[in-house]
C-alpha positions as CSV (number, residue, x, y, z in Angstrom):
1,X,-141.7,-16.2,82.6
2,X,-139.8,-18.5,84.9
3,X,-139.8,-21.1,82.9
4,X,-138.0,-18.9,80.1
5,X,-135.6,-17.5,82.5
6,X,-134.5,-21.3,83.6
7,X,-133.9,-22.1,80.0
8,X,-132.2,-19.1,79.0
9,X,-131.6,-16.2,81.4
10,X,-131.3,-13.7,78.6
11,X,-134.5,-14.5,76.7
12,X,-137.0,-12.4,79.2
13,X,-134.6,-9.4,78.6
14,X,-134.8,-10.0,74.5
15,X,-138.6,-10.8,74.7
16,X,-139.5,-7.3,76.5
17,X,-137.0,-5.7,73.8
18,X,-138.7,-7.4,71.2
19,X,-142.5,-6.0,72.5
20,X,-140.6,-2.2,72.9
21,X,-139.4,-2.0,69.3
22,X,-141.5,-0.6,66.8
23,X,-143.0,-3.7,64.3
24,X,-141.1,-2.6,61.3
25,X,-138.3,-4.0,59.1
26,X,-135.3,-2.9,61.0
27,X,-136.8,-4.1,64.2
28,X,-135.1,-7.9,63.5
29,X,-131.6,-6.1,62.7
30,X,-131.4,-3.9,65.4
31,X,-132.6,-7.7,67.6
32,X,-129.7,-9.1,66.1
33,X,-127.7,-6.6,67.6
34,X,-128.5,-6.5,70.9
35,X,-126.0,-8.3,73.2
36,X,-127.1,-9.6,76.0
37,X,-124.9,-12.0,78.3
38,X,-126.4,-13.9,81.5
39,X,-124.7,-13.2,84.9
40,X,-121.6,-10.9,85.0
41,X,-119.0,-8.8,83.2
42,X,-116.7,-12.0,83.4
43,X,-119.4,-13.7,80.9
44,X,-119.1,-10.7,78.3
45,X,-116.4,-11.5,75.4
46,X,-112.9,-9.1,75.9
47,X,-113.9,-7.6,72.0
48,X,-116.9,-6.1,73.4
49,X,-115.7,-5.0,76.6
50,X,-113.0,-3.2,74.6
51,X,-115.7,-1.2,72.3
52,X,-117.8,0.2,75.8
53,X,-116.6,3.3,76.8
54,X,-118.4,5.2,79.5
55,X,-117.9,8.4,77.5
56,X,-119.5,9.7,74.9
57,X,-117.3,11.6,72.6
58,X,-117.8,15.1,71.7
59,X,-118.7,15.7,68.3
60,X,-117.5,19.3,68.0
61,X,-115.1,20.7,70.2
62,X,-116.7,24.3,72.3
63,X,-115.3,27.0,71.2
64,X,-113.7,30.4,72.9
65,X,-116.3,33.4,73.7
66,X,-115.2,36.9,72.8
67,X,-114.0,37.7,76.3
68,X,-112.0,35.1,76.7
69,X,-109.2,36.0,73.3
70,X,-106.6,38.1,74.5
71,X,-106.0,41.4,73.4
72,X,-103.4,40.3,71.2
73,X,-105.3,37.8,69.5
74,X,-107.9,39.7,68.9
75,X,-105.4,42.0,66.6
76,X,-103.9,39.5,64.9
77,X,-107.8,38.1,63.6
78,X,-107.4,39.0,59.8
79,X,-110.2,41.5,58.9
80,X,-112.1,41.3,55.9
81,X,-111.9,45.2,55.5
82,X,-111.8,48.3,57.7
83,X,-115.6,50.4,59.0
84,X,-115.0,54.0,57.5
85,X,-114.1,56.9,60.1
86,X,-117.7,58.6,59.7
87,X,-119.7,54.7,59.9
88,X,-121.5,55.1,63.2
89,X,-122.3,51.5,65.0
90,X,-125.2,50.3,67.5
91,X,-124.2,50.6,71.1
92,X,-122.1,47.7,72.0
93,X,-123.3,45.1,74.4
94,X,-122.3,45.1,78.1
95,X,-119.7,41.8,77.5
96,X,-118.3,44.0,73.9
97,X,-118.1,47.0,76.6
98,X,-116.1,45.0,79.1
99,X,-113.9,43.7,76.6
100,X,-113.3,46.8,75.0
101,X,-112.4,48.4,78.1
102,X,-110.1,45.7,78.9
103,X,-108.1,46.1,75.9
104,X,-107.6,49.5,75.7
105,X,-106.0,49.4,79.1
């Protein structure tokens, strides 16, 4: 291996790469996409450094729990239609009791 890593200092890195990958067709495309660049970051071209990002971005934003809309936003949710007076519902659940009690302060 020394001998490979005084000719080309990146060619250990793609050889133990290479033996990882699974031997199957995309295994040469997704070689030819590795970058790999000897020394330091001041080797690596400006193009690629621009593309890294320490981040990955989040693919759906979170969003609110039921305690956390306010009392009037809660009213101004359209409803799809309204429970008859006699409809009798389960127990709520400690959080739907909270909030509940919360709003009709």
């Amino acid at each position: 291996m020394g001998e490979i890593h005084q000719r080309d200092p990146t060619e250990v890195i793609r050889l133990e790469t290479k033996a990882i990958l699974r031997n199957n067709e995309s295994r040469k495309y997704q070689l030819f996409r590795l970058h790999i660049y000897p020394e330091n970051i001041e080797t690596v071209p400006k193009d690629i450094i621009a593309n890294v990002s320490g981040v990955i971005p989040q693919v759906m934003r979170v969003p609110k729990r039921l305690d956390e809309y306010s009392p009037s936003e809660l009213k101004e949710f359209p409803k799809l239609f309204d429970w008859p007076e006699d409809y009798h519902v389960a127990p709520l659940s400690p959080i739907a009791m909270k909030l509940a009690t919360k709003n009709s302060k």
